[in-house]
FIDRENVEX-810562 format. One record per residue (C-alpha): chain; residue number from 1; residue in one letter; x, y, z. Coordinates in Angstrom, 1 decimal, always signed. Layout:
FIDRENVEX-810562
A  NUM  A  X  Y  Z;
...
***
This chain:
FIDRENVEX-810562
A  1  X  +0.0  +0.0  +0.0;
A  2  X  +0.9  +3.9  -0.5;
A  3  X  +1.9  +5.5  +2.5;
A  4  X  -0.9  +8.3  +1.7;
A  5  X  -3.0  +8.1  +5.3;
A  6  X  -6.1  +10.1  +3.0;
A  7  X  -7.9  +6.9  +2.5;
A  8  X  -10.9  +6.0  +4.0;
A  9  X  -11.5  +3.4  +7.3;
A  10  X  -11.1  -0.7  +5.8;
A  11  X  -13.1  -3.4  +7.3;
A  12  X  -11.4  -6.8  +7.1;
A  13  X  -13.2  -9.6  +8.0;
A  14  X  -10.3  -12.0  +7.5;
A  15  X  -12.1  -15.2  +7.6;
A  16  X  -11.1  -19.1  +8.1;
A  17  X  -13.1  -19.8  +5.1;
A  18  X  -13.9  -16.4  +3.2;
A  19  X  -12.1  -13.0  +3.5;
A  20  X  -14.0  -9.6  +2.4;
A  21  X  -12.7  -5.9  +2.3;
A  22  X  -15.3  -2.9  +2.7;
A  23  X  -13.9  +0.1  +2.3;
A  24  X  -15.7  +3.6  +4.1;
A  25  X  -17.4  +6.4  +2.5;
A  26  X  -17.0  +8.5  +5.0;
A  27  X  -20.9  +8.7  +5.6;
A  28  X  -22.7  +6.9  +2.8;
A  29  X  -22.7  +3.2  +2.7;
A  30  X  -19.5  +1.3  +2.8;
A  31  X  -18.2  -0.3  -0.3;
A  32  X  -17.4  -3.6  -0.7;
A  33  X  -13.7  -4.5  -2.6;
A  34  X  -14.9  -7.0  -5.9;
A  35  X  -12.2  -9.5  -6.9;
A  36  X  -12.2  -10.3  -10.8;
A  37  X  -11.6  -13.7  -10.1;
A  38  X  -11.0  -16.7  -13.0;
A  39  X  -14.8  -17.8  -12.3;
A  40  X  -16.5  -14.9  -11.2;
A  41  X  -16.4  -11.5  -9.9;
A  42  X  -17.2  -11.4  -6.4;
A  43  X  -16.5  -9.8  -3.0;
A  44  X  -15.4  -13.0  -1.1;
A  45  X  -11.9  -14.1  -1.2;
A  46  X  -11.1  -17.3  -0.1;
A  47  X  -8.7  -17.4  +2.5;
A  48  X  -6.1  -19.7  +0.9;
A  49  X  -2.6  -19.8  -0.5;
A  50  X  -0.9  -22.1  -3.3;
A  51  X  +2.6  -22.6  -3.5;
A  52  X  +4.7  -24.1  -6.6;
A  53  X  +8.3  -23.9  -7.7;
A  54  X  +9.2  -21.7  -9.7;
A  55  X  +9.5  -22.3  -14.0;
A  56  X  +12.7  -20.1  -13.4;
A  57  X  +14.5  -21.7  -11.0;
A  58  X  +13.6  -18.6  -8.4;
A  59  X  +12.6  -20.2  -5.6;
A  60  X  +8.9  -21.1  -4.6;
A  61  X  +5.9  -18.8  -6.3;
A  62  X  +2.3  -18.3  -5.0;
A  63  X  -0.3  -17.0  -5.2;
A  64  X  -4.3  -16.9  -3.1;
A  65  X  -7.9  -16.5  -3.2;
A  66  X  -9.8  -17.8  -6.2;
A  67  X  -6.4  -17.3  -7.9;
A  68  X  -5.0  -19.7  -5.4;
A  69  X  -7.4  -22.5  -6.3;
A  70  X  -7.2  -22.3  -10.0;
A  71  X  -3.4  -22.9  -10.1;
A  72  X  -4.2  -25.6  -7.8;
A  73  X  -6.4  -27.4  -9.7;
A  74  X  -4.4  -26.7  -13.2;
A  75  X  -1.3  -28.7  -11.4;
A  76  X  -2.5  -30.5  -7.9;
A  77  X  +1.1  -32.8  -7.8;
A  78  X  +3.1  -29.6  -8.2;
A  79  X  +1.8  -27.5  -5.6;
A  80  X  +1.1  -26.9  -2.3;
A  81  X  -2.6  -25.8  -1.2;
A  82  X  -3.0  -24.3  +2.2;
A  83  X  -6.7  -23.4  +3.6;
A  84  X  -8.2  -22.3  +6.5;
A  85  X  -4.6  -21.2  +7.9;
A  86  X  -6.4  -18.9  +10.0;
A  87  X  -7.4  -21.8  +12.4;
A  88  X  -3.7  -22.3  +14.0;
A  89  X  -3.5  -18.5  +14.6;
A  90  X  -3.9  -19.0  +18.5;
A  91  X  -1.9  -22.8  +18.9;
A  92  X  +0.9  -22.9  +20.6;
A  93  X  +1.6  -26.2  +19.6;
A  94  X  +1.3  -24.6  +15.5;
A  95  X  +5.0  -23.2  +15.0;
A  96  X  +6.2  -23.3  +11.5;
A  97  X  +4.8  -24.8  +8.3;
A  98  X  +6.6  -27.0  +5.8;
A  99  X  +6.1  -25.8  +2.1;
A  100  X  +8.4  -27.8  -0.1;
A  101  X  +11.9  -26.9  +1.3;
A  102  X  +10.5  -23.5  +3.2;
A  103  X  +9.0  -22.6  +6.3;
A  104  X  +6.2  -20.3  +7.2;
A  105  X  +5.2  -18.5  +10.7;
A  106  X  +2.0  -17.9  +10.5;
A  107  X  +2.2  -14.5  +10.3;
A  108  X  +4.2  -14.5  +7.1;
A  109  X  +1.6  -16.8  +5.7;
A  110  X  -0.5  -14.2  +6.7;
A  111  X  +1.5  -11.2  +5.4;
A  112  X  +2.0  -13.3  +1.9;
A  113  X  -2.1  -13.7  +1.6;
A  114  X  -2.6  -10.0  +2.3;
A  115  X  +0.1  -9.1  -0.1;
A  116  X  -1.8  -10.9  -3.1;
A  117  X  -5.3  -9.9  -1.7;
A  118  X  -4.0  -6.0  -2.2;
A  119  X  -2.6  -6.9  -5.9;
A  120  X  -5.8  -8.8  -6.7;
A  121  X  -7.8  -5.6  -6.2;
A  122  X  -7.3  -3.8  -9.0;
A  123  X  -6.1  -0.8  -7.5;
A  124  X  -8.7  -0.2  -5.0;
A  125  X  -6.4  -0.8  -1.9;
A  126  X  -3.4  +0.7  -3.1;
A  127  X  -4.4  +3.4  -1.0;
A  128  X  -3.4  +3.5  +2.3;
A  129  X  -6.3  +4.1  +5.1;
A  130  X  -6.5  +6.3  +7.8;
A  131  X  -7.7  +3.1  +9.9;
A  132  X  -8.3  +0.0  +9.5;
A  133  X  -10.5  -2.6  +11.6;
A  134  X  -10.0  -5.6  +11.8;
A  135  X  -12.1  -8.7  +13.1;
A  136  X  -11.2  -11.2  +15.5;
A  137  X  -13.4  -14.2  +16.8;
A  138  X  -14.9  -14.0  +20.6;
A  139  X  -12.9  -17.4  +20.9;
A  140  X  -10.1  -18.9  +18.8;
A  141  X  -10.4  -21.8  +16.9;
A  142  X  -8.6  -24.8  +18.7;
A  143  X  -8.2  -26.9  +22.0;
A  144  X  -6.7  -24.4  +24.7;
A  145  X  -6.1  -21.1  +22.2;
A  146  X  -4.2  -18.6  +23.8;
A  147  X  -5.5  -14.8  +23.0;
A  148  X  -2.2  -13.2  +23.9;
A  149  X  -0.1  -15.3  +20.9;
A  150  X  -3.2  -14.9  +18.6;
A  151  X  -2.6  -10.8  +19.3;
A  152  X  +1.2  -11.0  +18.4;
A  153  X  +0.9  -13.2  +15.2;
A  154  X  -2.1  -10.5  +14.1;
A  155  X  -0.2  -7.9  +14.9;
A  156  X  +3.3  -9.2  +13.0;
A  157  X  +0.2  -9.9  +9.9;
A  158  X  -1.5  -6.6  +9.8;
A  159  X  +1.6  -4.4  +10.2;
A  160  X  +2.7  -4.5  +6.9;
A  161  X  -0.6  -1.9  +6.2;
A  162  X  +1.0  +1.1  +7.8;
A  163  X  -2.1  +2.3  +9.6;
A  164  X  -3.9  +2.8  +12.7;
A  165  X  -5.2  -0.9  +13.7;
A  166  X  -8.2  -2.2  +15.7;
A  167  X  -9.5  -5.1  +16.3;
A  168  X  -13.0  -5.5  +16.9;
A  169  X  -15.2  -8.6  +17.8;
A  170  X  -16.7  -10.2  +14.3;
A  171  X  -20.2  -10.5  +15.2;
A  172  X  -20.4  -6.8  +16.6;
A  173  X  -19.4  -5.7  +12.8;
A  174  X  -22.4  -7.7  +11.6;
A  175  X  -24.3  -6.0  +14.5;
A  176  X  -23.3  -2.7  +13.5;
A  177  X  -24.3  -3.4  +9.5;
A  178  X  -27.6  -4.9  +10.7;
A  179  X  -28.0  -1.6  +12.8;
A  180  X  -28.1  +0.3  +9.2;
A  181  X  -31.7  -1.6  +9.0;
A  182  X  -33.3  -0.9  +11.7;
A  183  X  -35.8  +2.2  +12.0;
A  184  X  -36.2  +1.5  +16.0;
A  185  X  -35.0  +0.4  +19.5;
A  186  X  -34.2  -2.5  +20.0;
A  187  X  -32.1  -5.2  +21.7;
A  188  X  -30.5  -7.5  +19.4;
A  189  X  -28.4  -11.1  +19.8;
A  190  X  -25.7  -11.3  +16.8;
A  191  X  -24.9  -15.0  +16.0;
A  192  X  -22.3  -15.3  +13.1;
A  193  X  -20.8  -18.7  +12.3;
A  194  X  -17.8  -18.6  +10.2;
A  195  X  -15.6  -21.8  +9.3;
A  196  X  -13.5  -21.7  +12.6;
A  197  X  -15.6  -20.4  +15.2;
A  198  X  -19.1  -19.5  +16.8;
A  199  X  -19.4  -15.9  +18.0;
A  200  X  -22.1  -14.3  +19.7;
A  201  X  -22.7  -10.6  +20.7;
A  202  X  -26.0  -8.8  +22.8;
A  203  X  -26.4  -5.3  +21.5;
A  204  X  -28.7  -2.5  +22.4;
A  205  X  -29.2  -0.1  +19.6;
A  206  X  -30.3  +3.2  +19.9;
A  207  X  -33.0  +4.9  +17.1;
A  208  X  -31.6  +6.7  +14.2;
A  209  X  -30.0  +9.2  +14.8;
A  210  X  -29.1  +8.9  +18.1;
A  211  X  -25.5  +10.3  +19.2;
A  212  X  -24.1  +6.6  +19.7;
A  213  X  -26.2  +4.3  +17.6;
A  214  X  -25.2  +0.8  +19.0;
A  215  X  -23.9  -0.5  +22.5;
A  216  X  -22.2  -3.6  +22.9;
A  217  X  -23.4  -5.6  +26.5;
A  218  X  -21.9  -9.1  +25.9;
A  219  X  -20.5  -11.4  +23.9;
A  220  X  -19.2  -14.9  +24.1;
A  221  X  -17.7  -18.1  +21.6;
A  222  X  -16.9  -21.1  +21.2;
A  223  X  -13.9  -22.3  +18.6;
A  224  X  -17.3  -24.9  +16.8;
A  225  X  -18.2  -24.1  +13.5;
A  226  X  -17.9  -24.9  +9.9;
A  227  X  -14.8  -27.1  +9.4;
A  228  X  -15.7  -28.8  +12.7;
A  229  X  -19.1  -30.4  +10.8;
A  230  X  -16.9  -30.9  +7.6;
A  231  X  -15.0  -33.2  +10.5;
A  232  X  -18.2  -34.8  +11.6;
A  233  X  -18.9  -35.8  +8.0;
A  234  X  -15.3  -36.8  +7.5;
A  235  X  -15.4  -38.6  +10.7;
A  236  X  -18.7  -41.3  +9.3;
A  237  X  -17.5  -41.3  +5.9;
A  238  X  -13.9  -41.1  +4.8;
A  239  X  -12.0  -41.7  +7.6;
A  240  X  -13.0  -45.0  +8.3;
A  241  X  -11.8  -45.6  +4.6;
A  242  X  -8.1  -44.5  +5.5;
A  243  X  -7.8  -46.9  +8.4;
A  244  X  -9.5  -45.1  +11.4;
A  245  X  -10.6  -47.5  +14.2;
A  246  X  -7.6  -50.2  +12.7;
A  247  X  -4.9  -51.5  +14.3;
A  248  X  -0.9  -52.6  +13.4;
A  249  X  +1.1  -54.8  +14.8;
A  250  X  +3.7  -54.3  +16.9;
A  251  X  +5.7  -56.7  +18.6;
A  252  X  +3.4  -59.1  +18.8;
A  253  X  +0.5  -57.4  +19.8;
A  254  X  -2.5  -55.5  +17.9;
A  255  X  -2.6  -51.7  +18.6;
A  256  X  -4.9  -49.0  +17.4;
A  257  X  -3.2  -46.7  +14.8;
A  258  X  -2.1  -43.4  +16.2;
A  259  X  -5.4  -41.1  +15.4;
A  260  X  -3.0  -38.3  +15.7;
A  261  X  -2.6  -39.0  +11.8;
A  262  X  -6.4  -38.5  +11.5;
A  263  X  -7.0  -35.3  +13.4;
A  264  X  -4.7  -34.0  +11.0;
A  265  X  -6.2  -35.2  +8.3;
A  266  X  -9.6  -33.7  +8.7;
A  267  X  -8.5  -30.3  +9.5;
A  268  X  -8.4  -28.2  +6.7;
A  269  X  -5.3  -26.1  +8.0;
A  270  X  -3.1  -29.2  +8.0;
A  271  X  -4.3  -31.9  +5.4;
A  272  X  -1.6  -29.6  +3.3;
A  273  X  +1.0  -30.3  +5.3;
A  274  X  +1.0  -33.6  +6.0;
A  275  X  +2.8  -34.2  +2.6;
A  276  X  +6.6  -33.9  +3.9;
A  277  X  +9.5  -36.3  +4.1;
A  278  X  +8.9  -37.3  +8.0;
A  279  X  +5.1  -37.7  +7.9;
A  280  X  +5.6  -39.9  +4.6;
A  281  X  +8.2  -42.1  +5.9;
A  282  X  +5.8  -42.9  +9.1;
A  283  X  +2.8  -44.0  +6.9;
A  284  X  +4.6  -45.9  +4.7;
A  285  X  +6.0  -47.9  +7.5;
A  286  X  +2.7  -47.6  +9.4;
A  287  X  +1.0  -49.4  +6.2;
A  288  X  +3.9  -52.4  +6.2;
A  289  X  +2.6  -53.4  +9.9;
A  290  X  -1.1  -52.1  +9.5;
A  291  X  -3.8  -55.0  +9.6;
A  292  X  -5.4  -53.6  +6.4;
A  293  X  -2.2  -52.2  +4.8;
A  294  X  -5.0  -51.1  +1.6;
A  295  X  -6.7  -48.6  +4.0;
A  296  X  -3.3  -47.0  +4.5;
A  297  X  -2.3  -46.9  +1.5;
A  298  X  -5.4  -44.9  +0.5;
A  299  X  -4.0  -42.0  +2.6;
A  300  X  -1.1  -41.8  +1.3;
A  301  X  -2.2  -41.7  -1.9;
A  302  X  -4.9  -38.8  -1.3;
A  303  X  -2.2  -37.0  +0.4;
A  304  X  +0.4  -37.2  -2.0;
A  305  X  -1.8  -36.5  -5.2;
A  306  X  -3.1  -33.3  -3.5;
A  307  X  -6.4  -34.5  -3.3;
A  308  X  -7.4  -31.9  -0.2;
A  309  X  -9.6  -29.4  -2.1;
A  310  X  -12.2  -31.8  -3.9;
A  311  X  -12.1  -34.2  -0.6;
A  312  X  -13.4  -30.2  +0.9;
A  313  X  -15.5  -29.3  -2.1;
A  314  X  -16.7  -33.1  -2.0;
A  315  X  -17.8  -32.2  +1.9;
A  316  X  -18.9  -28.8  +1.3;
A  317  X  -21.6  -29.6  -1.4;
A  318  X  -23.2  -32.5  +0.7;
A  319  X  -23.6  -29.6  +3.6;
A  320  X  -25.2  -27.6  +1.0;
A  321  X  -27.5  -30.0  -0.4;
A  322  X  -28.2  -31.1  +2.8;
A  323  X  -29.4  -27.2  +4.1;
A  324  X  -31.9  -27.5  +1.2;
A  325  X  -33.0  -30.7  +1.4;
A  326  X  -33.7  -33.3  +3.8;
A  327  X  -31.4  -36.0  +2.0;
A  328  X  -28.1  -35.4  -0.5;
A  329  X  -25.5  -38.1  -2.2;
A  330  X  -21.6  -37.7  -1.0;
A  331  X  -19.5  -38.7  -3.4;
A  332  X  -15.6  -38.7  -3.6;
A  333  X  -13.2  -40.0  -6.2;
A  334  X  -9.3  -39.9  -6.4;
A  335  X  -6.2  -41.5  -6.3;
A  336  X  -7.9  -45.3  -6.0;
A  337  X  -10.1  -43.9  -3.6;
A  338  X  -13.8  -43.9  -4.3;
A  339  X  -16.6  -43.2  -2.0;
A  340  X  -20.6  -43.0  -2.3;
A  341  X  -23.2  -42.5  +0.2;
A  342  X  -27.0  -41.8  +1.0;
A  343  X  -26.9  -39.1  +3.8;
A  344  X  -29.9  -38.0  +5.3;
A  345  X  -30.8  -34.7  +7.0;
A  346  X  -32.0  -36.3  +10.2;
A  347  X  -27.9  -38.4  +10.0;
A  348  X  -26.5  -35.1  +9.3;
A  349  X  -28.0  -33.4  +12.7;
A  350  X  -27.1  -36.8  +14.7;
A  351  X  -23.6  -36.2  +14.3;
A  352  X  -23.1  -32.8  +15.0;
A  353  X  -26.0  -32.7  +17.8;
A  354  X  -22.9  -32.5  +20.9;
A  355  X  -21.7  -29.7  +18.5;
A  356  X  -24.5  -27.8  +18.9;
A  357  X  -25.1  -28.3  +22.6;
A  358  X  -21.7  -25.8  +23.3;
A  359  X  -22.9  -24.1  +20.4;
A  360  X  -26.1  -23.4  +22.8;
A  361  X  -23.9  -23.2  +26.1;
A  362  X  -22.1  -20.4  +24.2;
A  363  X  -25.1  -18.4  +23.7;
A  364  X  -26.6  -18.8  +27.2;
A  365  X  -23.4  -17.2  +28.3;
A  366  X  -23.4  -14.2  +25.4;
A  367  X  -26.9  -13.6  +27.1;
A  368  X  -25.6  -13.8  +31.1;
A  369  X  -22.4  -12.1  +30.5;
A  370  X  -24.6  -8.9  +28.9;
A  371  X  -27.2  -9.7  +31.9;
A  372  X  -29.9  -10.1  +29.1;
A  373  X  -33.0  -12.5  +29.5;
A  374  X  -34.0  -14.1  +26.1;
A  375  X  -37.5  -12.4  +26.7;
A  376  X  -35.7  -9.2  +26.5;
A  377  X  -33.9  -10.4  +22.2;
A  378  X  -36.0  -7.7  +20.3;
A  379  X  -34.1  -9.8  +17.1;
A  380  X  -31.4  -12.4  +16.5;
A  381  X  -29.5  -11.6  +13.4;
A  382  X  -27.6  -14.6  +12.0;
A  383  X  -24.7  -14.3  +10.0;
A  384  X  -21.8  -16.6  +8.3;
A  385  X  -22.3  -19.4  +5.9;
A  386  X  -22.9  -22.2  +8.6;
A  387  X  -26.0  -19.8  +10.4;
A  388  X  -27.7  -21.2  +6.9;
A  389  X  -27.4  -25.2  +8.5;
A  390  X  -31.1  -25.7  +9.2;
A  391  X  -30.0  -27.3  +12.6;
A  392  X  -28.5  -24.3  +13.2;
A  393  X  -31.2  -21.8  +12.8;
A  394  X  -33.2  -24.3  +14.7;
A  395  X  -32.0  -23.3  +17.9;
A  396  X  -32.7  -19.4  +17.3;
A  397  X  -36.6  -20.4  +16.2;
A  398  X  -37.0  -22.6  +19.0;
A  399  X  -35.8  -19.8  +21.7;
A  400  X  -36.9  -16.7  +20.2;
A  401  X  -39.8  -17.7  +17.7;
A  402  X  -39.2  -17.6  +13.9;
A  403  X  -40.6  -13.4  +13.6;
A  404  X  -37.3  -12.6  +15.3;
A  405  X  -34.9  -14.1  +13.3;
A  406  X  -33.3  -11.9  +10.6;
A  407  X  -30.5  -13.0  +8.5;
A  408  X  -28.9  -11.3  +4.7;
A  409  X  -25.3  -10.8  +3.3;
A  410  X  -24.0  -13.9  +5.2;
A  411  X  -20.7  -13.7  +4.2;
A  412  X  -20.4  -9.7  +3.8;
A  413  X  -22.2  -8.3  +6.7;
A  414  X  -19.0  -8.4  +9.2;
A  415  X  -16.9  -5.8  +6.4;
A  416  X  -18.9  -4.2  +6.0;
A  417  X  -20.1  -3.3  +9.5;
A  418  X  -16.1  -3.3  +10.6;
A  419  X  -15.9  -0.6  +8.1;
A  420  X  -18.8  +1.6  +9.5;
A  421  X  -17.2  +1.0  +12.9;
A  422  X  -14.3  +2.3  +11.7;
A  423  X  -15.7  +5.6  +10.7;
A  424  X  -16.9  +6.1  +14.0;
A  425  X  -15.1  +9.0  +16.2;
A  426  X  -15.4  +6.8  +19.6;
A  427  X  -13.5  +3.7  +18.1;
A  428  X  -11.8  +2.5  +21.3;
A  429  X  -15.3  +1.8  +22.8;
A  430  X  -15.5  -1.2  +20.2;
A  431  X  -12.3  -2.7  +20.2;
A  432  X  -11.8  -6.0  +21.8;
***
């Protein structure tokens, strides 16, 4: 970016699945950043990188976004595809990742996707802002995520923009863009459900006009959402394929394989990696002692011909199907592998049902932390592409009645309310 500090406030809603820029109009309605993409021009921006080596010999290129997943699927065995990246952000345990013969902090994974998200936008963030606001979950994705290394590795990401920073909770920018409808009073429960995590938010906002149009009361999380009932579905039907629940042997004796190797597999942010030298080597001699050497050998082979992205668009289309009707067909194909099933809606909501019990627990504690009874929800406004799960919505219905739920630009809503935020002269009051 320019160093010229004229621009306008940027909301970034930097997404596990999605990412989506709205830029301020110091007044009027924000303006959402379009990406000519190779399919379609659109707002969204997948939050992904591709790597490959370099035709010249220069070292590893790259590239992310839509942009990202067409080189990907133009030459799968030569690249690297990284997705949902955003997940590890608050893991210790995350450190570096392997790409070919480089490693990546997370924050220069980060740096590198907001480096080709600028140059895909055809000018329109070459500008630097006078501020930009940023959103963060309630809760980080993972087991045990620790806020204060999520801050540093955000900060080491977003410095690279030159400008004034803030970071504000991701379902209060959907609160604040759902505000912009509103022609009353009126107390309203934010859910937005993104790919990593759940995140709620009460807010009391004010009629039009008023001096300070929304006040935030409460909020709460939980790291459940999207890729976590793309593992539910991986869990029934693929992963049993690929030798989960079998055993090796080992000196005699019969011992369940390691499901280390399978939590990685079904998470988005680290399918990718699993295709280095080390994590090779132990598969290959995992499948020499495994009971059903075949099942092995099927993960190996999906990892090593790149088969991560349709195994996720495979996954993702049964979810869709599955919102809009009450039974869809999974079906999977690649490297040997091939997999067809009957799923039904009612199946669908079995496994994810302890899912949505902390999803629940999450917003009971949104409502007692901002000291809110449910009688007193003038409107729930859901947000994010999960809040369109059936199952999902079900629990708003059932609590608040079907006339309170309000719902609309699922995955823009959060930009674009982080950049009205950001136009606003008492911008410390919203940061988390």
């Amino acid at each position: 970016m320019q160093t010229d500090a004229g621009g306008p406030a940027l909301g970034l809603d930097f997404g596990t699945t999605n990412s989506v820029v709205a830029l301020g109009t110091r007044g009027g309605t924000p303006e959402l950043v379009t990406f000519a993409a190779p399919a379609e021009t659109s707002p969204v921006f997948r939050s992904a990188l591709c790597f490959w080596q370099d035709d010249s010999g220069k070292g590893l290129a790259s590239d992310a976004g839509p942009w990202a997943i067409a080189e990907y699927m133009e030459y799968p065995l030569d690249s690297r595809f990284i997705q949902s990246f955003k997940s590890v952000a608050a893991m210790r345990t995350f450190e570096q990742a392997s790409v070919f013969d480089k490693r990546y902090r997370f924050e220069e994974m980060g740096q590198l996707f907001l480096e080709k998200l600028i140059a895909h936008a055809g000018g329109k963030l070459d500008t630097r802002p006078h501020r930009i606001v940023v959103g963060r979950p309630v809760e980080y994705a993972g087991a045990r995520p620790d806020e204060a290394l999520a801050r540093t590795r955000y900060d080491a990401m977003f410095k690279g923009f030159g400008a004034e920073i803030h970071y504000v909770y991701e379902p209060l920018g959907a609160a604040y863009s759902y505000a912009t409808r509103l022609t009353e009073p009126a107390t309203i429960l934010v859910a937005d459900f993104g790919g990593g995590t759940s995140d709620f938010s009460v807010v009391r906002v004010a009629e039009p006009g008023a001096a300070r149009r929304c006040t935030p009361l409460g909020h709460a999380g939980v790291g459940i959402a999207g890729d976590r009932f793309d593992y539910r579905i991986l869990d029934r039907l693929v992963l049993p394929m690929l030798g989960k629940g079998g055993a090796y042997k080992s000196f005699g004796k019969e011992l369940e394989i390691p499901r280390a190797y399978f939590a990685d597999f079904a998470d988005w942010s680290r399918l990718a990696l699993m295709r280095n030298r080390k994590t090779m080597t132990e598969l290959e001699r995992l499948q020499k002692t495994a009971v059903d050497p075949e099942s092995i050998g099927r993960m190996i082979a999906v990892i090593e011909n790149e088969l991560g992205y349709p195994l996720y668009d495979a996954v993702g289309s049964l979810k869709r199907a599955l919102s809009s009707g009450e039974d869809a067909h999974f079906h999977f194909a690649g490297a040997g592998l091939e997999i067809e099933a009957d799923v039904t809606r009612a199946q669908f909501e079995g496994w994810i049902a302890e899912d949505v019990v902390r999803i629940e627990a999450a917003v009971d504690r949104a409502l007692e932390v901002a000291n809110v009874g449910g009688g007193e929800i003038d409107r729930v406004f859901l947000t994010g592409g999960s809040s369109l799960i059936p199952r999902i919505r079900r629990i708003f219905v059932e609590r608040f009645g079907e006339a309170a739920i309000m719902s609309g630009g699922e995955l823009t809503s959060i930009a674009h309310g982080l950049a009205l935020i950001g136009e606003q002269d008492d911008i410390a009051a919203w940061s988390a």
